[in-house]
C-alpha positions as CSV (number, residue, x, y, z in Angstrom):
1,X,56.8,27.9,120.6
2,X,56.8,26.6,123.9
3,X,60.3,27.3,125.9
4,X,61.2,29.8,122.9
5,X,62.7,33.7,123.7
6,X,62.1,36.1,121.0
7,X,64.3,38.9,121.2
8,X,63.3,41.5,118.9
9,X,63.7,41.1,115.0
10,X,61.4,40.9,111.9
11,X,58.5,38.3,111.6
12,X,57.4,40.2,108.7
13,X,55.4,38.5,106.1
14,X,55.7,35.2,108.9
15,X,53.2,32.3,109.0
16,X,52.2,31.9,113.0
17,X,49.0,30.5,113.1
18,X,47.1,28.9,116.3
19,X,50.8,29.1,118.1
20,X,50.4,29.9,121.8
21,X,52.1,33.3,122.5
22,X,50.7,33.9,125.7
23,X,52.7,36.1,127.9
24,X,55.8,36.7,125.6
25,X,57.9,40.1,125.4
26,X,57.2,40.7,122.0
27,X,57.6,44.7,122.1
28,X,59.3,46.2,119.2
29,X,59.0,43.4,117.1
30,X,57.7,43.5,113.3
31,X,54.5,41.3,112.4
32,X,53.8,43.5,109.4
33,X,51.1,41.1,107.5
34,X,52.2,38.1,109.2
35,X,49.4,35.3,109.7
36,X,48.6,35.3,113.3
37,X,45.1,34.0,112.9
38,X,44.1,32.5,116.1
39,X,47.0,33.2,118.0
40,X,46.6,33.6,121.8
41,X,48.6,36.8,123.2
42,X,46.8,36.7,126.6
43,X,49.2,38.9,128.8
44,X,51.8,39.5,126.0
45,X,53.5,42.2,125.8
46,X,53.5,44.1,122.2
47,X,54.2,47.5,123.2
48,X,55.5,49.1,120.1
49,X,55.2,46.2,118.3
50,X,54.5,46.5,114.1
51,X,51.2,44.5,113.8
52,X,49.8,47.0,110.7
53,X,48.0,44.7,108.3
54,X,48.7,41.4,110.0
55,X,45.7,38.9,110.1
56,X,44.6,38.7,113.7
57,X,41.3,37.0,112.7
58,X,40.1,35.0,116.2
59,X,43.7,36.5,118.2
60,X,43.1,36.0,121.6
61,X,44.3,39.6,123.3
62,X,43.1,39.2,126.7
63,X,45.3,41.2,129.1
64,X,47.8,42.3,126.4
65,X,49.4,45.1,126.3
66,X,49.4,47.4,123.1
67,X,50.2,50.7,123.7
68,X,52.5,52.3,121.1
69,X,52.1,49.2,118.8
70,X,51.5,50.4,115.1
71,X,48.1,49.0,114.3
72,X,47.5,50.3,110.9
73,X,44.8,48.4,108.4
74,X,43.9,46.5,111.3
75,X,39.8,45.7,112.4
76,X,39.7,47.0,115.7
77,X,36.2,45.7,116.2
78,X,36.7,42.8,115.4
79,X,39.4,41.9,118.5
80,X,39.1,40.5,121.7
81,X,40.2,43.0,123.8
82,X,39.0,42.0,127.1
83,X,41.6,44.0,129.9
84,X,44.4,44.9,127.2
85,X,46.2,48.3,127.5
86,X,46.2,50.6,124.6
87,X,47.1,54.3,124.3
88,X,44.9,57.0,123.4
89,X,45.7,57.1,119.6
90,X,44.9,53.4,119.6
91,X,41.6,54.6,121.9
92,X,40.3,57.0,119.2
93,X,41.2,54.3,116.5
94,X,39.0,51.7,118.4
95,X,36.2,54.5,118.6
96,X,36.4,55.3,115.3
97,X,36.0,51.9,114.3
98,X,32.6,51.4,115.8
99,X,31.2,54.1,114.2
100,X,31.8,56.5,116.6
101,X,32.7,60.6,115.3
102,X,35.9,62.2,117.2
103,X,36.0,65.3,117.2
């Protein structure tokens, strides 16, 4: 993928696996249950990106941002998420996720 632009669109349903996505402007962009096992999205930028129900098994988020990305059916402790930006909703999902009661 090196050299590529991706410029919005639907990767829905896609086949991505190990690619290097590090850094891309990915915002808005559908991934509904694409494969993106092992992908690296250090410092990507996925702001209202679709990712509900993709496979993000061993996904590298490091320094990504999320916030406003739909994140349905996905396991939130299960993610690297060293220094990646998320919202509040997505902060309550996270929380949630390890067991924690929000009230």
């Amino acid at each position: 993928m090196e050299g590529m632009t991706i410029s919005g669109g639907d990767w829905s349903l896609t086949r991505l696996v190990y690619q290097d996505l590090s850094g891309f402007q990915l915002g808005g962009i559908h991934f509904r249950e694409a494969d993106l096992y092992r992908c690296d999205f250090t410092g990507a930028d996925l702001r209202r990106a679709d990712l509900s129900y993709a496979t993000l098994d061993g996904a590298c988020l490091k320094g990504a941002d999320l916030r406003e990305a739909i994140m349905e059916g996905i396991p939130w402790k299960e993610l690297n998420l060293e220094g990646t930006r998320i919202d509040m909703a997505q902060a309550v999902a996270l929380a949630q996720s390890l067991g924690a009661r929000v009230e």
